[in-house]
C-alpha positions in Angstrom: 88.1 58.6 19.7 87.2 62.4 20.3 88.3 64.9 17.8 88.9 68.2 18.5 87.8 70.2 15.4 88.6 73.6 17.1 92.4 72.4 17.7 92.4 71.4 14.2 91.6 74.9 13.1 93.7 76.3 15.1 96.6 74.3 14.1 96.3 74.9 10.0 95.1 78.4 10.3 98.1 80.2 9.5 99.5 77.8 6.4 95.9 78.0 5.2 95.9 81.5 5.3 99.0 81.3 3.4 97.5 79.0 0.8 94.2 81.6 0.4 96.3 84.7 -0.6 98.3 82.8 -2.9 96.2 81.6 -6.0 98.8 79.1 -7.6 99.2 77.3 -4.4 95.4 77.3 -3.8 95.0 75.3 -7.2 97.6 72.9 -6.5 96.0 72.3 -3.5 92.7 71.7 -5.7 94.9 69.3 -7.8 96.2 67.0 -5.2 93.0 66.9 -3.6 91.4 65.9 -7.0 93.9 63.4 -7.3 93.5 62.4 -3.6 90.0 61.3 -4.0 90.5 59.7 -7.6 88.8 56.1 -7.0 89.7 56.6 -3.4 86.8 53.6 -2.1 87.6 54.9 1.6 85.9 58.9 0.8 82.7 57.8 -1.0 80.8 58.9 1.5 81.8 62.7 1.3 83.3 62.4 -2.3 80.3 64.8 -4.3 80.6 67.0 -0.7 84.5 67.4 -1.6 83.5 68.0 -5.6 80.9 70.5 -4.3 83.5 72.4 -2.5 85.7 72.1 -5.0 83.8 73.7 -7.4 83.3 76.7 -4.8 86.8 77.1 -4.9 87.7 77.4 -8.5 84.3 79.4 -9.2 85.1 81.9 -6.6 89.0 81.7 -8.0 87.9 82.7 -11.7 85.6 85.5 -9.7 82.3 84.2 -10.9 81.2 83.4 -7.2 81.4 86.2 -4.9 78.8 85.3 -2.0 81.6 83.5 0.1 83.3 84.9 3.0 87.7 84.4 3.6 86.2 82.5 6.9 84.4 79.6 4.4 87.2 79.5 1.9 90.0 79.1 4.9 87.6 76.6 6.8 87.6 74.6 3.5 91.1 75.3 2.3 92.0 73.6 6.6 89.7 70.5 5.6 91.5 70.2 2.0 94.8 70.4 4.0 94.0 68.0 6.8 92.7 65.2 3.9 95.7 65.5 2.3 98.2 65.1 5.5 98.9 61.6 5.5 99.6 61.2 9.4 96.5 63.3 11.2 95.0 62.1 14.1 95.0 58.4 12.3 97.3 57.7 9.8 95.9 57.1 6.0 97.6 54.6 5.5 95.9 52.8 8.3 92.7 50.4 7.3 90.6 52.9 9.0 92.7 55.7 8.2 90.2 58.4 6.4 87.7 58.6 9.3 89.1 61.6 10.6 89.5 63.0 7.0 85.3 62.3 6.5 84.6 63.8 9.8 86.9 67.2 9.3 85.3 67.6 6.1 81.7 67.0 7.5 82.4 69.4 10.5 83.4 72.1 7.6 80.5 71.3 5.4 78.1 71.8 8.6 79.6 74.9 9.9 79.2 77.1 6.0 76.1 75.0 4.9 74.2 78.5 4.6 76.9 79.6 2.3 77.2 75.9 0.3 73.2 76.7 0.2 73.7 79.7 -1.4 76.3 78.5 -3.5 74.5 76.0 -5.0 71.8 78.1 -5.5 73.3 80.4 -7.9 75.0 77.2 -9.9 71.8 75.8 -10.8 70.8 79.4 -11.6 74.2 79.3 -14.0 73.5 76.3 -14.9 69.5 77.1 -16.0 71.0 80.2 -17.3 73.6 78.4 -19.8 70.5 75.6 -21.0 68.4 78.5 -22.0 71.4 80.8 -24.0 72.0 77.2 -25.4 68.8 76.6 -27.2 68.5 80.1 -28.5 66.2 81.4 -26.3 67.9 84.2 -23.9 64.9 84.8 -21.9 64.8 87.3 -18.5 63.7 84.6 -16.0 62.8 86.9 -13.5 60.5 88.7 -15.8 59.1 85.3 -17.0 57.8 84.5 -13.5 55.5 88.3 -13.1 
């Protein structure tokens, strides 16, 4: 089975541009893919790949995460879209059913892995950032390392 990722793209384009200027349907399309891969045995192989780009999502929806371009947030909003259609290429309901799903996901996650880089980057920054103002000690990290 070849997939053509390109045709894929092509095909959700427009409704996920829809879905990207709209921010309530953007995070119901968060929630349903949440709830998609809840104990879903089938996506464990890309399961912390869908959670990452989850969390890219609602971090540049709150506007704490700027360093994304419309091109990475529509590529991932046409991979959340695809995993969620029930009758792709093959049919999730089939015993082999979330191949596809796994391989339009990885084909994303290849094409913006410089920004998914960069992204994760800054939340272990954040993350760093929150531990220190936790234990008291708001220190200028940059200045720390001169």
């Amino acid at each position: 089975m070849r997939i053509n990722f390109e045709e894929i793209i092509r095909n959700l384009e427009s409704k996920a541009n829809s879905i990207y200027i709209d921010n309530e349907k953007l995070r119901n399309l968060i929630e349903k893919v949440k709830e998609k891969i809840e104990n879903n045995k089938e996506l464990k192989k890309v399961i912390n790949d869908i959670r990452l780009l989850i969390d890219l999502i609602r971090d540049w929806l709150k506007g704490d995460y700027k360093n994304v371009s419309q091109t990475s947030i529509i590529m991932i909003i046409i991979s959340f879209i695809y995993l969620l259609n029930p009758f792709d290429i093959i049919p999730d309901f089939l015993a082999t059913g979330f191949i596809d799903d796994i391989a339009v996901i990885t084909y994303v996650i290849k094409k913006i892995q410089e920004e998914l880089k960069a992204y994760k980057s800054w939340r272990n920054r954040e993350s760093t950032i929150e531990i220190i103002e936790l234990k008291g000690e708001v220190v200028d990290t940059d200045e720390e390392r001169n």
